[in-house]
C-alpha positions in Angstrom: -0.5 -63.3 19.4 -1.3 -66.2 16.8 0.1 -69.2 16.4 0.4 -69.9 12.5 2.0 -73.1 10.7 2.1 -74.8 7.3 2.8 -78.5 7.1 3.0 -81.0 4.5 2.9 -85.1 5.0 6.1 -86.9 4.3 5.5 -89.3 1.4 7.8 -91.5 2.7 11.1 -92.3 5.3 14.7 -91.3 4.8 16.5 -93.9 3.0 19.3 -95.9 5.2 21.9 -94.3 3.8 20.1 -90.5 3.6 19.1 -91.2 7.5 18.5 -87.3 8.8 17.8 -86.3 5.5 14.7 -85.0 6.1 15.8 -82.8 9.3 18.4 -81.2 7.0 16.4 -80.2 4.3 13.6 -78.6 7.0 16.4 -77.4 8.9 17.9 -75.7 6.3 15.0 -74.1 4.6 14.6 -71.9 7.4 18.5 -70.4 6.2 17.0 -67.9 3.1 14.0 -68.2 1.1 13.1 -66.4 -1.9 15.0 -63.3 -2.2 15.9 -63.1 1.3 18.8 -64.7 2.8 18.7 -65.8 6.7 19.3 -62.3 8.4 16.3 -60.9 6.5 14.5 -63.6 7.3 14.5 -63.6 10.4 14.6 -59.7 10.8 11.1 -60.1 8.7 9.9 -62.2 11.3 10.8 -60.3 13.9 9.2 -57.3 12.6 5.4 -58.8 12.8 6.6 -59.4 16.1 7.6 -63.3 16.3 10.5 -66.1 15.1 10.8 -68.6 12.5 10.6 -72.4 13.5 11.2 -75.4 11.9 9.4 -78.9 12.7 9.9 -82.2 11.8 8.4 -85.9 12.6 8.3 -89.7 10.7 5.1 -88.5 9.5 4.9 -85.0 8.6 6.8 -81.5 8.4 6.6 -77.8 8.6 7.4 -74.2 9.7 5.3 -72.2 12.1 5.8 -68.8 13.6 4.0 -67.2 16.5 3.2 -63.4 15.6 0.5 -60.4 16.7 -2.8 -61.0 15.1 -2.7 -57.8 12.9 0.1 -59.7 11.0 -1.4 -63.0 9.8 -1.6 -62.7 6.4 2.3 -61.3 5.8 3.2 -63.9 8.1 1.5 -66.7 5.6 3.2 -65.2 2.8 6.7 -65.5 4.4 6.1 -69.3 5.6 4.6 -69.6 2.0 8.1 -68.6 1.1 10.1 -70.6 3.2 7.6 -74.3 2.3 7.9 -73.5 -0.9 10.7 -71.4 -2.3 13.7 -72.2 0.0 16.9 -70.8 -1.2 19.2 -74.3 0.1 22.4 -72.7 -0.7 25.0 -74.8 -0.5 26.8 -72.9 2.5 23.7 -72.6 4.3 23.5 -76.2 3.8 26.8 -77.7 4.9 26.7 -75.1 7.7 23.5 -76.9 9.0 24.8 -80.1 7.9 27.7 -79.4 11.2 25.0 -78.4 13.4 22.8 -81.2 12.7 25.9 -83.8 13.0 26.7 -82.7 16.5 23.3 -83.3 17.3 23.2 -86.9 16.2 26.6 -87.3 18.0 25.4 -85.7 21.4 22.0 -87.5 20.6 24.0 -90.9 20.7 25.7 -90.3 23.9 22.4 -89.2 25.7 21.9 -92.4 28.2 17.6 -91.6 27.3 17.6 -91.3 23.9 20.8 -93.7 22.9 18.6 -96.9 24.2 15.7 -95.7 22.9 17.0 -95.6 19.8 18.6 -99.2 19.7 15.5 -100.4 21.1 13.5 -99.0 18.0 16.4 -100.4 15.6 15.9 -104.1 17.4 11.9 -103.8 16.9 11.9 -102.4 13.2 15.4 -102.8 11.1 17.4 -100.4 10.5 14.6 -98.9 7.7 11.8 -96.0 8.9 11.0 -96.4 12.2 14.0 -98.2 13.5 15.9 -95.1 12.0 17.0 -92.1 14.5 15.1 -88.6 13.1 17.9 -86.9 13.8 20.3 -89.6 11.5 23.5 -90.9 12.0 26.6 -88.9 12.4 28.3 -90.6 9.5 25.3 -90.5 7.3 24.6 -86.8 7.4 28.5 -86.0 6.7 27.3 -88.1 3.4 24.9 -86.0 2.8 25.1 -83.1 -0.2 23.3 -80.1 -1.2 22.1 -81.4 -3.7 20.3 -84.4 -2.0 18.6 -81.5 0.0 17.3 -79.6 -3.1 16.3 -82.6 -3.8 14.2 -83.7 -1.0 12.6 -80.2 -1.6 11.8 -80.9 -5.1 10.1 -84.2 -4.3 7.6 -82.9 -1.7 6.4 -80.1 -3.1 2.9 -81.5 -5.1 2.2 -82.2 -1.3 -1.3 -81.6 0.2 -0.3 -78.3 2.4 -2.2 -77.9 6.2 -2.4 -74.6 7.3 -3.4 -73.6 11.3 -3.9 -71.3 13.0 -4.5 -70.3 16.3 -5.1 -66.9 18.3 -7.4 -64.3 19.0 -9.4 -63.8 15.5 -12.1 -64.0 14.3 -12.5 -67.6 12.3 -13.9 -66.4 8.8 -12.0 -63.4 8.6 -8.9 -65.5 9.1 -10.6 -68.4 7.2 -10.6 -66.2 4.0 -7.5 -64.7 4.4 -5.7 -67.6 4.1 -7.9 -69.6 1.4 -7.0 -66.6 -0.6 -3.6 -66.6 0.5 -3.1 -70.4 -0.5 -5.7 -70.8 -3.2 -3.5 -71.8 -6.0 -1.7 -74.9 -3.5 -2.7 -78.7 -4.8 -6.1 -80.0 -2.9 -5.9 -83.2 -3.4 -5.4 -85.5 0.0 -1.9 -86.7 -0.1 -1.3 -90.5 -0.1 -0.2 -91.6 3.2 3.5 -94.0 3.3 2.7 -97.5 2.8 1.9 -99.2 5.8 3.4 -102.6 6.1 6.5 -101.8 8.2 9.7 -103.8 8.2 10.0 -106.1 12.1 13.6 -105.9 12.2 15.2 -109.8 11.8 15.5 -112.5 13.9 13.2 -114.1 16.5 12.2 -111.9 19.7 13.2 -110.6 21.9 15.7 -108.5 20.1 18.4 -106.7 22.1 21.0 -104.4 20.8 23.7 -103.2 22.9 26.6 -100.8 23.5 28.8 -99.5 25.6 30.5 -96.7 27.2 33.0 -95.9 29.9 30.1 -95.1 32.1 29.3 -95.6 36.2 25.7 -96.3 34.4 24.0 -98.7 32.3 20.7 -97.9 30.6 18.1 -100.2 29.6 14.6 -99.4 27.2 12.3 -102.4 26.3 10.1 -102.0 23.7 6.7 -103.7 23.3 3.9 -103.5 20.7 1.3 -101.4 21.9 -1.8 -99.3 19.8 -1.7 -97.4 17.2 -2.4 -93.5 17.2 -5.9 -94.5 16.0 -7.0 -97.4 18.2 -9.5 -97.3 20.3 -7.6 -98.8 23.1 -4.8 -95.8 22.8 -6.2 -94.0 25.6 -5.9 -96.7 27.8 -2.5 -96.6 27.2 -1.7 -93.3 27.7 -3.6 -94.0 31.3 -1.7 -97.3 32.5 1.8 -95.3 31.3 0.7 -92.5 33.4 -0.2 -95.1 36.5 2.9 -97.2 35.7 5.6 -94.6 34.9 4.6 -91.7 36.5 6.7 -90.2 39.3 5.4 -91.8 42.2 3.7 -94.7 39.9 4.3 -98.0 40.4 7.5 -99.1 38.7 8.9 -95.7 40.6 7.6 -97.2 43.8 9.1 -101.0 43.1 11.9 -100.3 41.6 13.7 -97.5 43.0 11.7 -96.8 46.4 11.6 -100.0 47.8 14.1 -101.8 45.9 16.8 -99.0 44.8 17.6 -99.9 41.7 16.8 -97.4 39.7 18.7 -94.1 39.5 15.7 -92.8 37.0 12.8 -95.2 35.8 9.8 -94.1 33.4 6.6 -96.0 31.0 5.0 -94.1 28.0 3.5 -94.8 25.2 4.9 -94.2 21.5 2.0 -93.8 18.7 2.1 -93.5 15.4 -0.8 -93.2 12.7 0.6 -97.1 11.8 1.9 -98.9 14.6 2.7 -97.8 18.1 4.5 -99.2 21.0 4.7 -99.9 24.9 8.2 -98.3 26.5 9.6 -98.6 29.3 13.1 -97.1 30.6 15.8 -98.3 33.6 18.8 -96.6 34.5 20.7 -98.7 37.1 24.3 -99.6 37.8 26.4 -101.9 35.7 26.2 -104.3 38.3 22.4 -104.3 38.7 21.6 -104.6 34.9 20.3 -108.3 35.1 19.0 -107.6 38.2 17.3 -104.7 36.7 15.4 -106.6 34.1 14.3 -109.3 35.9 12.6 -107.1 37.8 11.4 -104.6 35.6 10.0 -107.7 33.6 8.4 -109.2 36.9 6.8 -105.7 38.0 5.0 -105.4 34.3 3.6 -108.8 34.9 2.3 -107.6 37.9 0.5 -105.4 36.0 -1.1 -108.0 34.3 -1.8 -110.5 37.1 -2.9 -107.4 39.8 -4.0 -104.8 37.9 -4.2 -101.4 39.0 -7.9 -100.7 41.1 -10.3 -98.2 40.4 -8.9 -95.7 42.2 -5.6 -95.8 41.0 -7.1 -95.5 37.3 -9.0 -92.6 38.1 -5.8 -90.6 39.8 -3.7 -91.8 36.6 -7.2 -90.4 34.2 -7.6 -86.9 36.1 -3.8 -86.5 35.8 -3.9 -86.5 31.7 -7.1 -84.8 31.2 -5.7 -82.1 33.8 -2.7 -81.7 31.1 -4.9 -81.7 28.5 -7.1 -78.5 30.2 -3.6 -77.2 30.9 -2.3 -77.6 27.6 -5.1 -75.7 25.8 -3.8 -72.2 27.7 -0.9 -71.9 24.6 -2.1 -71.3 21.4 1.1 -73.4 20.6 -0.2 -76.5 22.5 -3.5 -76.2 21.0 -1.9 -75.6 16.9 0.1 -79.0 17.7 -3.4 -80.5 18.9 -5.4 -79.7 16.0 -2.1 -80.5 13.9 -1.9 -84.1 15.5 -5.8 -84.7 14.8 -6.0 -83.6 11.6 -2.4 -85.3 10.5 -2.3 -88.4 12.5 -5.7 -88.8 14.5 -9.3 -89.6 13.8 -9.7 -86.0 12.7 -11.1 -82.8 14.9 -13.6 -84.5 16.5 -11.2 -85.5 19.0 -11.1 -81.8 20.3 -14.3 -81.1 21.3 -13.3 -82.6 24.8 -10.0 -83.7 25.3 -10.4 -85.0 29.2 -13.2 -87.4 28.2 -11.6 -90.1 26.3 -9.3 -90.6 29.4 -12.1 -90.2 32.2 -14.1 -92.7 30.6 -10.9 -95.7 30.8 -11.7 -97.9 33.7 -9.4 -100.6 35.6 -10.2 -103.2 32.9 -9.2 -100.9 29.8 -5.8 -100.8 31.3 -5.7 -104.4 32.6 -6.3 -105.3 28.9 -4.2 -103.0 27.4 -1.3 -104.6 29.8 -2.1 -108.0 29.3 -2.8 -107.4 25.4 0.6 -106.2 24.7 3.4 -106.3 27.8 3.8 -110.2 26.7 7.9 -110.6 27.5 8.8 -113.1 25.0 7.4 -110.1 22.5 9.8 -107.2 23.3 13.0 -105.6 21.7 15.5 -104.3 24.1 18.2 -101.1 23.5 21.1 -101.3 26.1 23.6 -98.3 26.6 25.9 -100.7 28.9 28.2 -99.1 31.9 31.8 -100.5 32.1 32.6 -98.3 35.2 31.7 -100.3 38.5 31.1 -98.0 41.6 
């Protein structure tokens, strides 16, 4: 089998009012494309022995298919089709439109992703990166055909990525697709600008709702590195010591403490900006509680920092995932995709483990007491009303 994709940068973010705009228009694409319509589509795909898939981030989009080897190049042609000659008939459209609106609705009443959310829209405005992916409910019923076609039309002179992944032999495939894609615009698209709205007020920032819940759900947000600093894989290590089942907010704040029915740290990193998160779920009752404590345990962090030890268990747990990873030609298309896209380029895949093994107790000492600073934070509540 092969993994193949084709992806294209986003010039720019979703517009307040368009929020999800993007989503539909990939979304849709995958609905007909050239003279087929979504049965034959998908029955073409199926016949080279795979499925269609559409992808989507802030930064970049795509459609990728996972099909046997023989079959490369008739796979390129159809994702050729669907990137570039999409059929976006309005039915298809309005049909995905209802699909997608659900998902934003079921996306705001998830008690992970709700808080999340309203933690990014404290930290950056209600513009790019303080915008759900998925949109609002009432902003994709606004949404028209039209704006998708659109959205199309104004990505297409797009710098196109093509990967692939499998068992073949690298020039033979390497041709195949350079002739496939020849006649595509070389030219390195121009990434988004870079200066990103901070949201409005002074910090922190908190935004809050509620629900009729026996739960409330609490996400702070703090600056943290970028997807190109050098100080990312630090990190990704002290989320892995902090956040990790069995790490130590699990151990303070649910073991010995119980106040946590779920409790988790990662990092969020972007090309521009990145962040420091961390995520409570606790009772109504406990929420003050809950961040007093949560706050008090991240100083800890800063004021006794994890050992040696503990650094290297948290280190040999990511490059283990990264090994483990590299066993799915998927995994390993969305590694090369995320270099080439977002990183420092494929250098970074010669040896995935060794940017991790090589952070010590002071690269994630600094990296708390660089960025977990709790005047500095935005906050996203999801807030019980249910006692008991």
């Amino acid at each position: 089998m092969v993994a193949l994709g084709l992806y294209r940068r986003r010039p720019g973010f979703d517009r307040p009012d368009q929020a999800g705009l993007g989503t539909l228009a990939v979304r849709s694409a995958v609905r007909g494309a050239g003279d087929l319509d979504a049965a034959t589509l998908a029955e073409a795909f199926e016949r080279l022995g795979g499925t269609l898939g559409p992808s989507i981030n802030t930064e970049w989009y795509g459609y990728h298919a996972s099909v046997l080897a023989e079959y490369l190049d008739p796979a390129a042609a159809l994702l050729d089709l669907v990137l570039r000659q999409p059929r976006l008939e309005a039915e298809a459209v309005e049909v995905e439109r209802g699909l997608l609106a659900d998902d934003a609705e079921h996306s705001v009443d998830d008690m992970q992703r709700r808080p999340t959310q309203l933690a990014s829209a404290a930290a950056f405005g209600d513009v790019g990166y303080g915008l759900p992916l998925l949109g609002q409910p009432d902003t994709i019923r606004g949404l028209t055909p039209s704006d998708v076609v659109e959205w199309h039309r104004g990505n297409a002179s797009e710098r196109v990525t093509v990967v692939a992944v499998g068992d073949l032999s690298p020039e033979d495939a390497l041709a195949a697709l350079a002739d496939r894609f020849d006649a595509l615009p070389a030219a390195l698209a121009i990434p988004p600008d870079p200066l990103q709205p901070n949201g409005s007020g002074g910090w922190p920032r908190l935004r809050v709702e509620t629900r009729e819940k026996a739960q409330t759900a609490l996400t702070m947000l703090f600056p943290g590195p970028n997807r190109v600093a050098p100080d990312r894989y630090a990190a990704d290590v002290w989320a892995a010591h902090a956040g990790g089942l069995g790490g130590r907010l699990f151990e303070s704040l649910r073991e010995r403490r119980s106040l946590a029915y779920t409790v988790a740290a990662y990092p969020w990193q972007r090309r521009r900006l990145g962040a420091l998160i961390t995520y409570i779920a606790t009772s109504p009752a406990r929420e003050s509680e809950a961040r007093e404590a949560m706050l008090a345990e991240l100083g800890t962090l800063v004021t006794a920092p994890p050992d040696g030890e503990e650094v290297k268990r948290a280190a040999n747990y990511l490059a283990g995932q990264a090994e483990v990873s590299r066993q799915r030609a998927g995994s390993v298309m969305g590694e090369i995709l995320d270099a080439w896209l977002e990183g420092t380029g494929l250098g970074e895949l010669e040896d995935p483990a060794a940017p991790y093994l090589a952070v010590t107790a002071a690269d994630v000492a600094e990296v708390a007491g660089r960025y977990l600073d709790p005047d500095h934070r935005a906050e996203g509540v999801v807030r019980g009303t249910v006692s008991g």
